[in-house]
N, C-alpha and C positions, 0 to 999 in steps of 0.2 A: 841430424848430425850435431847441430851447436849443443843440444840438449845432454847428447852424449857428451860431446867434447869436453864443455865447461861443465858440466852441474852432476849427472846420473853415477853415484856412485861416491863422491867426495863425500867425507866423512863431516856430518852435521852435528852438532852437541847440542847447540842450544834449542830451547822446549818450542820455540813456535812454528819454527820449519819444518821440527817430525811432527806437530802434530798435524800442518797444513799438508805435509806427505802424505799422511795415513786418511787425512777426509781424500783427498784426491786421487789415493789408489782405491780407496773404495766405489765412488763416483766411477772409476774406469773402468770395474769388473762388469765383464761384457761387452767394452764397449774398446777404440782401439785409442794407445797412450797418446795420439798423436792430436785429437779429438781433444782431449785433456788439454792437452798443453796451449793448442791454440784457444781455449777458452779459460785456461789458466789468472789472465786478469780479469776478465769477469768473473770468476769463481772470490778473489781476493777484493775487487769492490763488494760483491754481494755477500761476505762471509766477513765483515769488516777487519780484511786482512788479517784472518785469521788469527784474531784475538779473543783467546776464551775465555774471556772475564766476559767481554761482549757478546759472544754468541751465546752462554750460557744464559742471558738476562731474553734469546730471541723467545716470541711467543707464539700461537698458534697464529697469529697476525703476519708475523715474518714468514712462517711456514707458506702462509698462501701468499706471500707479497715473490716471494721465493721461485713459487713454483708457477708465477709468471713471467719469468724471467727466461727470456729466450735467451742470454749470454750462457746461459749456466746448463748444464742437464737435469732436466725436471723430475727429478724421485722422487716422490713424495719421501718415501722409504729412506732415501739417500742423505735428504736432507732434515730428517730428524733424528739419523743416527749420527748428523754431524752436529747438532746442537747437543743431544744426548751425551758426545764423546768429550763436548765440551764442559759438561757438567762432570763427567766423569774423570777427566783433568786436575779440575779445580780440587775434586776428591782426593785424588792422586796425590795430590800435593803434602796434605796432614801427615806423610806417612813416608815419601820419597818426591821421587821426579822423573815424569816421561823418559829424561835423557835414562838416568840409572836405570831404571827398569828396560827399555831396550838394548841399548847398550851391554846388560848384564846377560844377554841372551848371541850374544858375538859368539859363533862357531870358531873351534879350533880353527887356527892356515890348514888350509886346505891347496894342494895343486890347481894352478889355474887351468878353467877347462881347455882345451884344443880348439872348441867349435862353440857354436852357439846352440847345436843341437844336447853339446855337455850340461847345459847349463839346465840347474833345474828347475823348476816349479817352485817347489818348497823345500824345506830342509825341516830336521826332528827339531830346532830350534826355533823355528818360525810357525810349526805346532806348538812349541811349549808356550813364547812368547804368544800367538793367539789365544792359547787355553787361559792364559793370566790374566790378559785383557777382559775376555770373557767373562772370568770370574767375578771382576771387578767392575760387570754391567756393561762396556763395552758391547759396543754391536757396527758390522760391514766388518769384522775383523778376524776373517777367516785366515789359515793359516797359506795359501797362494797371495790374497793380497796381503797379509803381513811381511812374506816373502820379499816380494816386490818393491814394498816399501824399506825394508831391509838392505837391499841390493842398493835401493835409489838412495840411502842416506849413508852409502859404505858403511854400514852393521858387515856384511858382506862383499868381498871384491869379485863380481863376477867377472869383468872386462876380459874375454877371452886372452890368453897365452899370445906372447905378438903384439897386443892392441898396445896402443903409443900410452893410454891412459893408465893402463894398468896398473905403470909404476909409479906414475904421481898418485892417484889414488891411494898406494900402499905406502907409502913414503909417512902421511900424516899418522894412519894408523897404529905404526909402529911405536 
């Protein structure tokens, strides 16, 4: 509930919280967000607070120092596509910025859903936004956990119709 209350959903700009979003909804697929969250600070001691100057320098050393780490979820997979995403970052950079690049993928307002069954998975934007990712080397960055992460950084307001947060959420946005 705090998770919704305060954070899921307010609208994030600066580059090192989407990028710590996007490792950590990928980390989540399959698994449940709540699992995430309470391992959330371990994820940020062991991911040196999600700073991708740092990660991008980790080696096959960190990989296995990594994926001893009972704090964390042991992907191997998981966690080479977060040093990988972090080299893909620093790419990113020559050319724009995390924030521009998701950000320029914000779906027309839309009606807020009714229910949480409204709510979708993905949207044609969060396919687009993965394919560009994608393009750019990127990997965990399907277009359900692009979604997700979308949602989580208010790219999208999903807080159902009703919910108390909905309209602070929209408020920044605007």
């Amino acid at each position: 509930m705090r998770y919704h209350d305060e954070e899921w959903g307010r609208p994030i700009l600066e580059e090192r919280p989407l990028y710590e979003k996007i490792v950590l909804e990928g980390f989540q697929a399959g698994l449940s967000w709540l699992t995430i969250l309470r391992k959330r600070p371990a994820f940020r001691s062991a991911f040196a607070g999600f700073d991708p100057e740092r990660i991008a320098r980790f080696t096959s050393r960190d990989v296995e120092r990594l994926l001893g780490d009972a704090g964390i979820v042991r992907h191997r997979g998981k966690i080479e596509s977060t040093i990988n995403n972090a080299r893909r970052l620093l790419e990113l950079r020559r050319s724009g910025s995390l924030t521009d690049l998701v950000w320029s993928h914000r779906p027309q307002r839309s009606a807020a859903p009714r229910s949480i069954a409204e709510v979708p998975a993905q949207a044609p934007e969060s396919v687009a936004l993965s394919r560009e990712l994608r393009s750019r080397g990127w990997s965990f960055v399907g277009p359900t956990t692009v979604y997700a992460m979308m949602q989580a950084v208010g790219v999208v307001n999903d807080h159902v119709a009703g919910c108390w947060v909905r309209a602070e959420c929209d408020s920044p946005r605007r």
